[in-house]
NUMAR-793794 format. One record per residue (C-alpha): residue in three letters; x, y, z. Coordinates in pm, 1 decimal. Layout:
! NUMAR-793794
["ala", [X, Y, Z]]
...
***
This chain:
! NUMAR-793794
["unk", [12077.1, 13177.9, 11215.8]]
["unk", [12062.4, 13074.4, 10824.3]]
["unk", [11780.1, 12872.5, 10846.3]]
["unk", [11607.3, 13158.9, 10973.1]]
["unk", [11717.4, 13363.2, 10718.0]]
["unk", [11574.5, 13085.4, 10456.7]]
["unk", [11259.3, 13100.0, 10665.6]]
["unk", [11246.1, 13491.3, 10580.9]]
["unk", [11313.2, 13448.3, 10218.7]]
["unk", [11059.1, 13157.7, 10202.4]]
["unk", [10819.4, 13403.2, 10367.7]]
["unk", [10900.4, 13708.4, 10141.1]]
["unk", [10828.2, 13500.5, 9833.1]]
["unk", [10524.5, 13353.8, 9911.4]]
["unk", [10407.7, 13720.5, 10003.0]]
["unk", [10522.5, 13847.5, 9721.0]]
["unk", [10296.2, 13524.2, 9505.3]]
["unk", [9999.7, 13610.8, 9719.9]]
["unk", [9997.2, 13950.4, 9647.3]]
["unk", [10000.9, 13849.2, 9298.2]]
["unk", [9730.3, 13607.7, 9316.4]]
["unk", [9513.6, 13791.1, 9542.8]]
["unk", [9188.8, 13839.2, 9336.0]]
["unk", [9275.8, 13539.6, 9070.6]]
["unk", [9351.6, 13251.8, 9264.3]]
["unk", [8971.4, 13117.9, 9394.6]]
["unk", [8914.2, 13133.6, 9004.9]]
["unk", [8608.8, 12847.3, 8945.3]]
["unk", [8666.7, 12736.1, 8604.0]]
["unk", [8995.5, 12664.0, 8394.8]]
["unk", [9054.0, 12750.1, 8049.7]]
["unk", [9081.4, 12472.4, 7738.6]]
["unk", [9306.5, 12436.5, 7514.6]]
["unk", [9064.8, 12439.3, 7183.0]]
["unk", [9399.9, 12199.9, 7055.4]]
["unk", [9619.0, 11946.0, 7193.8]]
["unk", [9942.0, 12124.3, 7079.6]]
["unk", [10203.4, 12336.9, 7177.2]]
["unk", [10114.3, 12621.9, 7005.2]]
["unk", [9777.8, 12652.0, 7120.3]]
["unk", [9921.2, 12628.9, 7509.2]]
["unk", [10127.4, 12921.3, 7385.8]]
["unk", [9853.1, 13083.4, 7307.7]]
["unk", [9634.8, 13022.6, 7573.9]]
["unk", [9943.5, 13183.1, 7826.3]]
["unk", [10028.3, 13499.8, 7595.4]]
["unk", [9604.7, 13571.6, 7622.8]]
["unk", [9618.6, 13529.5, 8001.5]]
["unk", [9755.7, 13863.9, 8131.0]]
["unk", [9991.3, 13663.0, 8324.2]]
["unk", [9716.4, 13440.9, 8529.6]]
["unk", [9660.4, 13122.1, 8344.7]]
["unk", [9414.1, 12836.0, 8537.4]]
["unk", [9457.2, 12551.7, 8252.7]]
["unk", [9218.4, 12228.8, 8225.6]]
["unk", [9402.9, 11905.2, 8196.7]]
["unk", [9559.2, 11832.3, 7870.2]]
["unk", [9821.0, 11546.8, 7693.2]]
["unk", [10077.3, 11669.5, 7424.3]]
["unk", [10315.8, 11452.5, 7256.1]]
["unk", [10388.0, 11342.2, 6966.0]]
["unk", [10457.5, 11564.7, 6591.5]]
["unk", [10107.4, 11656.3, 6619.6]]
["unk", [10083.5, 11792.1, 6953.6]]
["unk", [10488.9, 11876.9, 6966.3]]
["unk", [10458.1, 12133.1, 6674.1]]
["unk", [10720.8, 12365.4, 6781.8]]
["unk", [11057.6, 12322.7, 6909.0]]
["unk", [11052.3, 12702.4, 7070.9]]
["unk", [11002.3, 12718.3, 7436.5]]
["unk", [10736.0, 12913.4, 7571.1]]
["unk", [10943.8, 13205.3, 7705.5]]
["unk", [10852.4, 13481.2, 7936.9]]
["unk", [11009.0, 13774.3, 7815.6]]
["unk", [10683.7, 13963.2, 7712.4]]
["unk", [10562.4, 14254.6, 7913.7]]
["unk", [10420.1, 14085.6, 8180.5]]
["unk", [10632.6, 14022.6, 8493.1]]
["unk", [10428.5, 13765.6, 8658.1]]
["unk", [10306.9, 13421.6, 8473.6]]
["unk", [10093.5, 13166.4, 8749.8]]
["unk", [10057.9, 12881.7, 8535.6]]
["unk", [9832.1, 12634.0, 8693.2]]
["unk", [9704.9, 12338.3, 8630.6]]
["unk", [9313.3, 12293.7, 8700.3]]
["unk", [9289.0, 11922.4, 8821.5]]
["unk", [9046.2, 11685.9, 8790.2]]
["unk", [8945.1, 11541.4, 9134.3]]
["unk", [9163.7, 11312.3, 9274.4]]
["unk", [9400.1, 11375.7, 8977.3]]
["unk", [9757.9, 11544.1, 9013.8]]
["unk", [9985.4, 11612.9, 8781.5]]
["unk", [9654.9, 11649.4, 8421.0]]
["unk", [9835.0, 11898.0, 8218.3]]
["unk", [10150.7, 11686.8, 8072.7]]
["unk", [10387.9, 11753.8, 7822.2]]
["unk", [10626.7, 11541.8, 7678.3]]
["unk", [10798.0, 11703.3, 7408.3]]
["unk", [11158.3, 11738.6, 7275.9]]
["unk", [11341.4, 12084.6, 7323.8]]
["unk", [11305.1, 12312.2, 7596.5]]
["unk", [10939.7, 12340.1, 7752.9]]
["unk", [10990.0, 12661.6, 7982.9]]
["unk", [11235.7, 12982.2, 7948.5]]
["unk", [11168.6, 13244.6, 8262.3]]
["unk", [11335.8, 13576.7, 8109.8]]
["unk", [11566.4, 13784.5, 8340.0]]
["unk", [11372.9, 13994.0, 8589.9]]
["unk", [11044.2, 13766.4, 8524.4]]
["unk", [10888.6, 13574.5, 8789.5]]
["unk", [10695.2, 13224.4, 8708.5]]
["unk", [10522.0, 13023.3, 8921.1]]
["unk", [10391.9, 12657.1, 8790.9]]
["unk", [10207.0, 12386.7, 8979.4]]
["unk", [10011.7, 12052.2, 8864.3]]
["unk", [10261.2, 12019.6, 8563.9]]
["unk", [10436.6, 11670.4, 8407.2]]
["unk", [10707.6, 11767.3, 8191.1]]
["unk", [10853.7, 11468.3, 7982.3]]
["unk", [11089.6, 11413.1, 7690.2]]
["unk", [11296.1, 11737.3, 7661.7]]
["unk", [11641.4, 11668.1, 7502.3]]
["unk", [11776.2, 12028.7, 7558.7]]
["unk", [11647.2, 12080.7, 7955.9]]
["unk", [11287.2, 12131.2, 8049.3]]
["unk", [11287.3, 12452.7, 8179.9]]
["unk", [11548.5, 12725.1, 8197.0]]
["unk", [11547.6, 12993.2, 8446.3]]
["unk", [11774.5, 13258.4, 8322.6]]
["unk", [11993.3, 13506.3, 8510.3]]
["unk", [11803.2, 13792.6, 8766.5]]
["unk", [11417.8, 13576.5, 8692.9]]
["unk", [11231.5, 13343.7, 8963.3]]
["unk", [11103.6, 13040.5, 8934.2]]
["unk", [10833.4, 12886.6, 9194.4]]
["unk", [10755.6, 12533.0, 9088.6]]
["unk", [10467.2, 12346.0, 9336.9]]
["unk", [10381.1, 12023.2, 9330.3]]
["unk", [10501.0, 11912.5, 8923.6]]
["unk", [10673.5, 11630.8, 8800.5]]
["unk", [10981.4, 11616.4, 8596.6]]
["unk", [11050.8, 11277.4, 8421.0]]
["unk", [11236.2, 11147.2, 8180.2]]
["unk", [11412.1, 11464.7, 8049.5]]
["unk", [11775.9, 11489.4, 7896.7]]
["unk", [11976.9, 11720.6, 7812.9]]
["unk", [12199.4, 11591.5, 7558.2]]
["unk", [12119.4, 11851.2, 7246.7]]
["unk", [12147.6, 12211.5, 7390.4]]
["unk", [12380.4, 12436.0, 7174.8]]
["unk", [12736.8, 12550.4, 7274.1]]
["unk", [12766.1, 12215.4, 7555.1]]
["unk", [12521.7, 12373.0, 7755.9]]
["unk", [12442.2, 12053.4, 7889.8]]
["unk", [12364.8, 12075.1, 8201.1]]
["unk", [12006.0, 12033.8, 8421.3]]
["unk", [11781.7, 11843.9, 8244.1]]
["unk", [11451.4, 11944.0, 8462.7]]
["unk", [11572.3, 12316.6, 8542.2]]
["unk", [11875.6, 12469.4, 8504.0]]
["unk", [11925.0, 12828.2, 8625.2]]
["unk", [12171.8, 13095.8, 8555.6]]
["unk", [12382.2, 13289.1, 8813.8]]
["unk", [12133.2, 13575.3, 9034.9]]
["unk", [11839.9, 13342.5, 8954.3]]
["unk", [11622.0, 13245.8, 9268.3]]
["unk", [11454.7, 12880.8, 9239.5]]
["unk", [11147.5, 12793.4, 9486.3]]
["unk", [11100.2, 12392.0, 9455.7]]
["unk", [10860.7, 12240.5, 9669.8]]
["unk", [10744.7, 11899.2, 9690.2]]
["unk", [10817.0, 11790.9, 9306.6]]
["unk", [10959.9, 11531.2, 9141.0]]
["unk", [11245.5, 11422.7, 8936.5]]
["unk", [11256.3, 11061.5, 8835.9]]
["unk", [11495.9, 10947.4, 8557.0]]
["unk", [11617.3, 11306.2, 8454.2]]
["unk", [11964.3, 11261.3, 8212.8]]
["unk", [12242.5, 11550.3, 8135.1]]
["unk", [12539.7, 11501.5, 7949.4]]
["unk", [12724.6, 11646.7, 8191.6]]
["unk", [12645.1, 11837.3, 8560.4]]
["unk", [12315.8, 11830.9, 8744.1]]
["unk", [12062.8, 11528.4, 8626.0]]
["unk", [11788.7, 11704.2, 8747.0]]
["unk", [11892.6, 12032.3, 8880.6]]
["unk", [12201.3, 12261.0, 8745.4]]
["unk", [12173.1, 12555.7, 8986.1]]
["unk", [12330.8, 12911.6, 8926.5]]
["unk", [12080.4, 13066.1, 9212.9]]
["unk", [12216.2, 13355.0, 9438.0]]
["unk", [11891.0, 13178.7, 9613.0]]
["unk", [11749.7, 12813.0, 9570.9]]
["unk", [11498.0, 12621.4, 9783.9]]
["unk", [11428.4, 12261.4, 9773.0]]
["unk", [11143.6, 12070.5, 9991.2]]
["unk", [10974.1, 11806.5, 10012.2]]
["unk", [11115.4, 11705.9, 9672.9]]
["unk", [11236.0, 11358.8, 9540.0]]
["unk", [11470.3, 11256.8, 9311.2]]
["unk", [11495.0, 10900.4, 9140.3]]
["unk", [11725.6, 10763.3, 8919.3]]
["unk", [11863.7, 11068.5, 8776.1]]
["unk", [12194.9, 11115.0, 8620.7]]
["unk", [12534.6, 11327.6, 8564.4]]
["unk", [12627.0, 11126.2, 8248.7]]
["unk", [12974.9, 11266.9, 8252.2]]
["unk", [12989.1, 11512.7, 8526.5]]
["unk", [12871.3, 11577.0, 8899.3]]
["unk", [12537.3, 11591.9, 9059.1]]
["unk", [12327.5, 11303.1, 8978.8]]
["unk", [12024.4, 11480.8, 9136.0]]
["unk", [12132.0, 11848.1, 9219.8]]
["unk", [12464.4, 12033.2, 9096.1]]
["unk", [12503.1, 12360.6, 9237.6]]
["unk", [12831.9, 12553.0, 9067.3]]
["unk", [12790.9, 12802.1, 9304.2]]
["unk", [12870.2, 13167.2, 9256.3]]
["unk", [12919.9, 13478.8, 9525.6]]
["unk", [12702.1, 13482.2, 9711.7]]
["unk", [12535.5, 13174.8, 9714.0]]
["unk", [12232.4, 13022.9, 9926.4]]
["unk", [12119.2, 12644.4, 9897.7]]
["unk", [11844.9, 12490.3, 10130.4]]
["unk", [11797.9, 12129.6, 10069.0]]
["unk", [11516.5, 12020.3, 10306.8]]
["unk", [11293.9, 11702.5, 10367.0]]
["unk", [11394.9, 11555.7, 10052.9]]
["unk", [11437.8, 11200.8, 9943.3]]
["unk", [11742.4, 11094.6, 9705.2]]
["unk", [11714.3, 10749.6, 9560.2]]
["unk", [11943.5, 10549.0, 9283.3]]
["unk", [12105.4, 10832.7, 9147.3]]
["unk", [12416.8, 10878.4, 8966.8]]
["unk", [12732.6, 11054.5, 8849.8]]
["unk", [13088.7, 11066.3, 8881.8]]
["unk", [13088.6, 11308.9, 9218.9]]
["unk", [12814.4, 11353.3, 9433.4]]
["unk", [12547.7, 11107.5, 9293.5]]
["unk", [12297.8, 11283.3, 9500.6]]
["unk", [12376.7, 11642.5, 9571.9]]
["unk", [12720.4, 11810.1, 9452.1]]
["unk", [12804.5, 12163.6, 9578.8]]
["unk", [13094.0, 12275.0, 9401.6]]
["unk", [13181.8, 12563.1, 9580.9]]
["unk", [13322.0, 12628.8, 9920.9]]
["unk", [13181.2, 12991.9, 9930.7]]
["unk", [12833.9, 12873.4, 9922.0]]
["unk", [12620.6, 12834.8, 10211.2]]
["unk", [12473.2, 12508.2, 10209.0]]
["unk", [12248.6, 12372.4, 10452.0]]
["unk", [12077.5, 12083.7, 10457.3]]
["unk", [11782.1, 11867.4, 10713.5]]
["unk", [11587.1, 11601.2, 10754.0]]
["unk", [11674.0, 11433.1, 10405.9]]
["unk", [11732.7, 11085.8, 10317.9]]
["unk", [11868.6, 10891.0, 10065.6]]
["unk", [11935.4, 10538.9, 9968.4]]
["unk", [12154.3, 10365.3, 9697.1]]
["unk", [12312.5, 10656.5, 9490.5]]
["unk", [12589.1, 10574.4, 9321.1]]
["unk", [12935.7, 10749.5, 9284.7]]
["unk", [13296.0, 10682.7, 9325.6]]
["unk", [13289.7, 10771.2, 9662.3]]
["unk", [13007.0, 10642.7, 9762.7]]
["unk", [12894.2, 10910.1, 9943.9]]
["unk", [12528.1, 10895.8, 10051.7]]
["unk", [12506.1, 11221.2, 10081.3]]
["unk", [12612.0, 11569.9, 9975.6]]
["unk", [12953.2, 11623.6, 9845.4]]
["unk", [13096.9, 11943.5, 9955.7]]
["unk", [13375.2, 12111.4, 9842.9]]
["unk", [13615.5, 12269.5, 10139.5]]
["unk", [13904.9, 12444.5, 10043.4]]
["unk", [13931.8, 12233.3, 9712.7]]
["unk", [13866.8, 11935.6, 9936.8]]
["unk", [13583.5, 11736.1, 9894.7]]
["unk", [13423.3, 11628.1, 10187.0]]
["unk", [13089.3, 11382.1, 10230.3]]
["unk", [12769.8, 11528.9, 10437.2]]
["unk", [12576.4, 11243.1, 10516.2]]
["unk", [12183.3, 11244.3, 10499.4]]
["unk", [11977.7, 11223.9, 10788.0]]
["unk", [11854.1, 10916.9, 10743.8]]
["unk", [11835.2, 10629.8, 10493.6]]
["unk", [11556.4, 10552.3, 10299.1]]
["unk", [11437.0, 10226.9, 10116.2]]
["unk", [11457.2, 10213.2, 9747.7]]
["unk", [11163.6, 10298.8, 9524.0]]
["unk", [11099.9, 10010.5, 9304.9]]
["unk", [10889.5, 10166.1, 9043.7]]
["unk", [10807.3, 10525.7, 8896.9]]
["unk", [10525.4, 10644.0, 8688.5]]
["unk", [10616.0, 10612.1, 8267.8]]
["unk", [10560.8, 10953.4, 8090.4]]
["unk", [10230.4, 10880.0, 7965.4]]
["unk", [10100.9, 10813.5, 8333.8]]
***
């Protein structure tokens, strides 16, 4: 009965995207950024109506890194598609590695992203903020802390989102994602939050729980973790998955994991019951990656 009512809100959303898309998304050509810079991808989304097909681009360094302001969606558009426009055979062109925050989705804003790398933010990479929606498709998350954010908000370093936020998350990944404290990769707040086909390496809850996904929970509270792949993570509870309330509904299938490290060694999901924690095993167990891309790859 729940899975079929994630089935229905999987379905709803992707109507809802391809309603959006309808007349945009066979676009032919993708836009260029005239620089390699932060600013000029900020400019290149606030020009694009919401609808922004981006050719492949690198930016790092002072040069390229020449703001520390995320590019927030708070303007008067509702709907940002940010894609990236691949070259063939390519995945993953349009990187960013960067300190700061890379993304902010406003409340009541929905963003969709796919074809992304996201590197080097030291205050979370993207930050989906209470009532918005984030879709994120096939984009990579590596090497992102979250060490820096003001007032110890230090959880999430790929995505962290606020209570009544709704996260989509299919088939990315999160290698060797840091925070300070809960959620290495993920700090989820969602009253709604899919994750498939997903995979998460060497990420870690410095001092907290959640080496790959922290979930705090909230009422109500919906969590699908499916097909997924958890591999040499960390933290001090739940080095893969760490569901911190017992009011949410978790459910979880066909995941495996391997070699994730926690006090309890729990290869698995730790879920709390009644203030007791309790280990849900994965489906199966995987074998151990033994290398992951860099950030300039």
């Amino acid at each position: 009965m729940e899975y079929r009512s994630h089935r229905k809100e999987m379905k709803r959303m992707h109507l809802l995207l391809l309603a959006i898309c309808l007349h945009k998304c066979v676009a032919q050509n993708c836009i260029k950024l005239p620089e390699q810079t932060l600013t000029s991808l900020h400019s290149i989304i606030d020009q694009s109506s919401g609808w922004a097909p981006i050719c492949p681009f690198k930016i790092t360094g002072s040069e390229g890194c020449n703001t520390q302001e995320p590019y927030s969606l708070n303007a008067a558009d509702r709907f940002l598609q940010l894609v990236c426009v691949n070259n063939p055979g390519e995945s993953h062109g349009c990187k960013i590695d960067c300190a700061g925050t890379h993304f902010e989705v406003g409340s009541g804003k929905i963003m969709y992203m796919t074809g992304f790398q996201m590197s080097g933010a030291t205050k979370g990479s993207v930050k989906v903020r209470q009532g918005a929606t984030m879709v994120s498709k096939n984009n990579r998350y590596i090497h992102n802390t979250n060490s820096q954010a003001s007032n110890a908000d230090w959880s999430g370093a790929a995505i962290q989102s606020d209570p009544g936020s709704k996260l989509q998350l299919q088939f990315d990944d999160y290698w060797n994602n840091n925070a300070k404290l809960n959620g290495g990769a993920l700090s989820i707040e969602a009253s709604f939050a899919s994750i498939t086909g997903c995979t998460f390496v060497e990420n870690s809850a410095v001092d907290g729980d959640g080496g790959g996904i922290y979930s705090k929970g909230g009422s109500p509270q919906r969590a699908y973790v499916i097909s997924s792949t958890f591999a040499s993570n960390t933290a001090k509870k739940g080095a893969s998955i760490s569901i911190e309330s017992s009011s949410t509904l978790y459910i979880s299938k066909n995941n495996d994991g391997c070699d994730n490290i926690d006090p309890d060694e729990c290869n698995g999901a730790i879920v709390m019951q009644n203030e007791n924690k309790s280990c849900k095993p994965f489906s199966s167990v995987c074998t151990s990656p033994t290398a992951f891309p860099t950030a300039g790859e």
